[in-house]
C-alpha positions in Angstrom: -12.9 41.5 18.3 -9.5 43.8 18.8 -6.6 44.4 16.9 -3.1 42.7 18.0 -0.2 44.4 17.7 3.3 45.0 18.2 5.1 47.8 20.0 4.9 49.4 16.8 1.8 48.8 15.7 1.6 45.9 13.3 -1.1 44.2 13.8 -0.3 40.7 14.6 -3.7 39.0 14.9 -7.2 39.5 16.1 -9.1 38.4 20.0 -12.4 38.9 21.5 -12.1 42.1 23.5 -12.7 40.2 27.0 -10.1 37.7 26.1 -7.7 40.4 25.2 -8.3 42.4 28.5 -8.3 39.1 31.1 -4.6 37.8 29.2 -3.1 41.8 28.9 -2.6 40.8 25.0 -1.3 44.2 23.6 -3.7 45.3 21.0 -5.2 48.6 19.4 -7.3 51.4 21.2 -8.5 55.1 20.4 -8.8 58.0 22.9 -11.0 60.6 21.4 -10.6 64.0 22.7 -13.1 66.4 21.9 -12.8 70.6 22.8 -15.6 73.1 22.3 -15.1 76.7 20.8 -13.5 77.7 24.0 -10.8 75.5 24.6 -12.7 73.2 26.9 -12.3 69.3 26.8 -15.9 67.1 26.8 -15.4 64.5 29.6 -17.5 61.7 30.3 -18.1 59.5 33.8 -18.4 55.7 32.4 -21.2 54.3 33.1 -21.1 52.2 36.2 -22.0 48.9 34.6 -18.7 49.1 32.4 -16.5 45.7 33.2 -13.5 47.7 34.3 -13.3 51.5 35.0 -16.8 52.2 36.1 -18.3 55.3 37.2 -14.4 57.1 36.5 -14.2 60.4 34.4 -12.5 60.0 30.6 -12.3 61.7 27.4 -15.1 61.9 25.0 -15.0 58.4 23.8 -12.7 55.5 24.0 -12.9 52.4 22.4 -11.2 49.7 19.8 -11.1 49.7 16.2 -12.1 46.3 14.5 -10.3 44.2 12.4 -9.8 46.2 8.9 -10.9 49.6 10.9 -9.1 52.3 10.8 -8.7 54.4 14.1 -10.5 57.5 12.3 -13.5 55.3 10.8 -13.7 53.7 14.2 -13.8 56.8 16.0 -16.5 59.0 13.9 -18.4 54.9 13.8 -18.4 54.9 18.3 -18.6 58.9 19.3 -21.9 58.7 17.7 -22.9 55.6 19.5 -21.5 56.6 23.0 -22.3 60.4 23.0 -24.5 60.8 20.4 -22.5 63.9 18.1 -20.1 63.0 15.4 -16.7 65.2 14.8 -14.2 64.9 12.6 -11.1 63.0 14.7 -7.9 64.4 14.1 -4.4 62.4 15.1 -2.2 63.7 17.8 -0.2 60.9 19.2 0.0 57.4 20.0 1.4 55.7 23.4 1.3 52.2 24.8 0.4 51.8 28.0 -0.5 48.5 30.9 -2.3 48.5 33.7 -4.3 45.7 35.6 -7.4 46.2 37.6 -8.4 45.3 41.1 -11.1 42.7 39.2 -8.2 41.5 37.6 -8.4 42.6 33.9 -5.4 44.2 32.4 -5.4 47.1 29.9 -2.4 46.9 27.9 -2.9 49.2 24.6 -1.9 51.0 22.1 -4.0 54.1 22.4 -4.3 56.6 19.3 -5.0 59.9 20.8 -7.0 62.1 18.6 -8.7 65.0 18.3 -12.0 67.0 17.8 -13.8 69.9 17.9 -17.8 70.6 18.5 -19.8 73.1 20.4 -22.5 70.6 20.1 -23.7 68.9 23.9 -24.0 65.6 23.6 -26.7 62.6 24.4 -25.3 60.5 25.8 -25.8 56.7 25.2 -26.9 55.3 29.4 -25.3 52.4 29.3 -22.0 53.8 28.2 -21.6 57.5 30.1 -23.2 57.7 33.6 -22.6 61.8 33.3 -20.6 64.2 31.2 -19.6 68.0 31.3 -17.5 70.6 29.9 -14.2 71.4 32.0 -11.1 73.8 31.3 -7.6 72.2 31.5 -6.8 74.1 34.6 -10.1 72.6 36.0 -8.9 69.0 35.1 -5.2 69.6 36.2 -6.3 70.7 39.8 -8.7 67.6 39.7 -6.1 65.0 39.0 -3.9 66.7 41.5 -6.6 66.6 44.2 -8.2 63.3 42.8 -6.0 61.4 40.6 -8.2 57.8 41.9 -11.5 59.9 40.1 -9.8 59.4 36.4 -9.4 56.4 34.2 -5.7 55.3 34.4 -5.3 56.3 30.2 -6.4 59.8 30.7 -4.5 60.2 33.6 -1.3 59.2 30.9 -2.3 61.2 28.4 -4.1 64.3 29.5 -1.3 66.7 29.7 0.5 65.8 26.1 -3.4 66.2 24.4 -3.7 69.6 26.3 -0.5 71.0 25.3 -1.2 70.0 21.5 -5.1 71.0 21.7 -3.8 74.4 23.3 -1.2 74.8 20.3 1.4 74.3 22.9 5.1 72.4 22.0 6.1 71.1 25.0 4.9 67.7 26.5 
């Protein structure tokens, strides 16, 4: 089950995932962003079994809260279950977002970004993350210039924003 909500996040219900995702019912998501001791940001390749986005690089961990969840409970309850570490997620920002897939799902979400920090590597859960590594954000900017079609559509919105914050930067 997902969260329903409103542009402003008031929650306005409750779906099974799928059924979310094939009607593009807005509803509540988390983008967790983790960074080692040197500023890099811990990506992760879906796996390529994953019903929309498959084998495309991402933050850390992404996922849905459940009903009565908070976005920080859900996040420290999936990074251990996708990557296998635990951090402590810190907020940064929110954004709603809607896309639709070419198998004709629709994302349409309001993502919490948030953030982390571990120098830990992680193991990785195989049916969630196909690969992961360690990359700078001068090594991801020249990637989605070069290869925007290589990134999920929700990092590709808010990668910039989370590096500017996770770099103690003010702009956007």
């Amino acid at each position: 089950m997902v969260v329903l909500v409103d542009e402003l996040d008031r929650e306005v219900g409750a779906v099974e995932k799928l059924r979310a995702h094939r009607e593009g019912l807005l509803h509540r998501a988390f983008s967790l962003f983790v960074l080692n001791g040197q500023g890099e940001m811990l990506l992760q390749r879906r796996a390529f079994s994953k019903y929309h986005s498959p084998g495309l690089w991402s933050n850390t961990c992404c996922s849905h809260p459940r009903p009565d969840e908070s976005i920080k409970s859900a996040a420290r309850r999936r990074l251990p279950e996708e990557m296998g570490i635990t951090v402590e997620p810190e907020s940064a920002f929110s954004f709603v977002y809607h896309a639709t897939f070419d198998n004709g799902l629709i994302e349409h979400e309001l993502d919490h970004v948030l953030l982390g920090v571990s120098d830990e590597d992680p193991k990785p859960h195989s049916d969630e993350v196909a690969e992961w590594r360690w990359a700078s954000a001068a090594q991801i900017r020249a990637e989605l210039v070069a290869n925007p079609e290589h990134f999920t559509v929700w990092f590709r919105l808010c990668f910039e924003r989370t590096a500017n914050i996770a770099l103690g930067q003010t702009g956007s």
